[in-house]
Residue, then its C-alpha position, 0 to 999 in steps of 0.5 A: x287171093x286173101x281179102x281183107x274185110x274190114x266192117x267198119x262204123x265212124x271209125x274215121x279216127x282208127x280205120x287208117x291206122x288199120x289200113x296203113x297196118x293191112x297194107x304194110x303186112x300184105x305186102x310183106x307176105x307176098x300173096x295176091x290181095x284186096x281189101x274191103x271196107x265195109x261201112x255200115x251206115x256211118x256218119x263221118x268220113x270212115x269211107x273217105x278214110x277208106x278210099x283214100x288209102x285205096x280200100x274197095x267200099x261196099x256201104x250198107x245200112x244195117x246196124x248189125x255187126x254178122x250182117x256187115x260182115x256178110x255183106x263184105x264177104x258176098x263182094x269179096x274174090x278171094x279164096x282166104x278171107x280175114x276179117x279184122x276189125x276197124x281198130x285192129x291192128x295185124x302184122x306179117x306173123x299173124x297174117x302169114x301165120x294164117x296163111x300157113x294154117x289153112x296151106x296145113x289142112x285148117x278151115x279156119x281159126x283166130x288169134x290172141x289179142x291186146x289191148x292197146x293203151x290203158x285199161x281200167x282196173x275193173x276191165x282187167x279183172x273182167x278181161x282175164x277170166x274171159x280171155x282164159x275161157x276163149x283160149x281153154x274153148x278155142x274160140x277167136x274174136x272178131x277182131x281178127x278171125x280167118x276162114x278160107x270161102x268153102x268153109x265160110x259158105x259151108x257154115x252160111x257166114x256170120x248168123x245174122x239174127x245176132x246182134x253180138x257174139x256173132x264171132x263165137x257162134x262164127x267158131x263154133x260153126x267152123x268147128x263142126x266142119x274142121x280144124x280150127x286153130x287159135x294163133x299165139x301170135x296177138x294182134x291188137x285190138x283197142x280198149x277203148x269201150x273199156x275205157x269210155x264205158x263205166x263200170x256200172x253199164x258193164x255190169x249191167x251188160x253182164x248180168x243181162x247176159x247171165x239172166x238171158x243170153x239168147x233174148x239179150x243177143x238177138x235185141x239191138x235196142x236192149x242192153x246191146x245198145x251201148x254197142x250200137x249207141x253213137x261211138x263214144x270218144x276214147x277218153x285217152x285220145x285228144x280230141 
């Protein structure tokens, strides 16, 4: 069985979309599944989205994304799970892709990623040095990651003292028990904290990073609060 776990914070907006695409791409490739919503202290209706497209709703009140994540993993009954973020849309060649890598001998691995929409300038220039460095490093995002439940419960899960790139060290820690493989195939993903944070918070997120990466990830009220603030709007969507 594959279980789809999806961590989810007021995301009524883009869940169902999310949804409609996991169904849609479950049923084209044909194995057993389920789906988890995992709704981590939301304010809007994320788990109504949730249930009315008949998703299981685990609801915790952590705050802190390698939690969430953890907690959707400990209710899943699958033996493969795939972790998609609640903005993220999948289809049958990624997932199947998935699928084939772990029936080859893989533990785990991610894919390449869009964005969807419009990207500011500044972001693009900022985007394409990062995505190099993770398809030269090998390493997946947390939009869409996948790992089979021996290999997640070798490495412990998602670290739960990290507040952000909990997806990374996920990787890397998979790496050390086997074959990790990243997808040509992308999903995508939104752009929409590209589009709703300005240049200057960017920046200072970065620089913060620079300075000091092990304090910085493991603070949710420093500079990591433009993660955990309340969702901001997408300027390109209408309200």
């Amino acid at each position: 069985m594959i279980s789809f776990i999806i961590p989810a914070y007021n995301e009524e907006r883009l869940l169902g979309s999310t949804l409609r695409a996991v169904y849609a791409t479950a049923a084209t490739v044909g194995e057993p599944y389920e789906v988890i919503v995992v709704d981590d202290a939301s304010s809007d209706r994320t788990s109504a989205v949730a249930i009315s497209h008949g998703a299981h709703v685990v609801r915790v009140s952590n705050r802190q994304i390698a939690t969430t994540r953890n907690a959707g993993a400990h209710q899943a009954r699958g033996d493969v799970f795939i972790f998609v973020d609640a903005d993220t849309l999948v289809d049958d060649i990624v997932v199947s892709a998935a699928i084939m890598a772990l029936q080859g001998g893989a533990i785990g691995g991610g894919a390449a990623f869009r964005y969807d929409g419009r990207i500011p300038l500044y972001a693009r220039a900022l985007a394409a040095p990062i995505i190099w460095f993770l398809r030269l490093a090998r390493l997946g995002t947390g939009c869409f990651l996948f790992c089979t439940r021996a290999s997640f419960e070798a490495v412990g899960g998602f670290d739960e003292t990290l507040y952000g790139a909990e997806d990374l060290a996920f990787c890397r820690s998979l790496k050390r028990q086997g074959r990790f493989v990243v997808l040509s195939h992308p999903v995508t993903t939104s752009g929409r904290k590209l589009r709703a944070h300005s240049f200057l918070e960017t920046v200072r997120l970065l620089g913060a990073f620079a300075l000091n990466s092990k304090r910085v990830l493991r603070e949710r009220d420093g500079p990591l609060a433009i993660w955990y603030e309340r969702r901001r709007d997408d300027p390109d969507t209408p309200a």
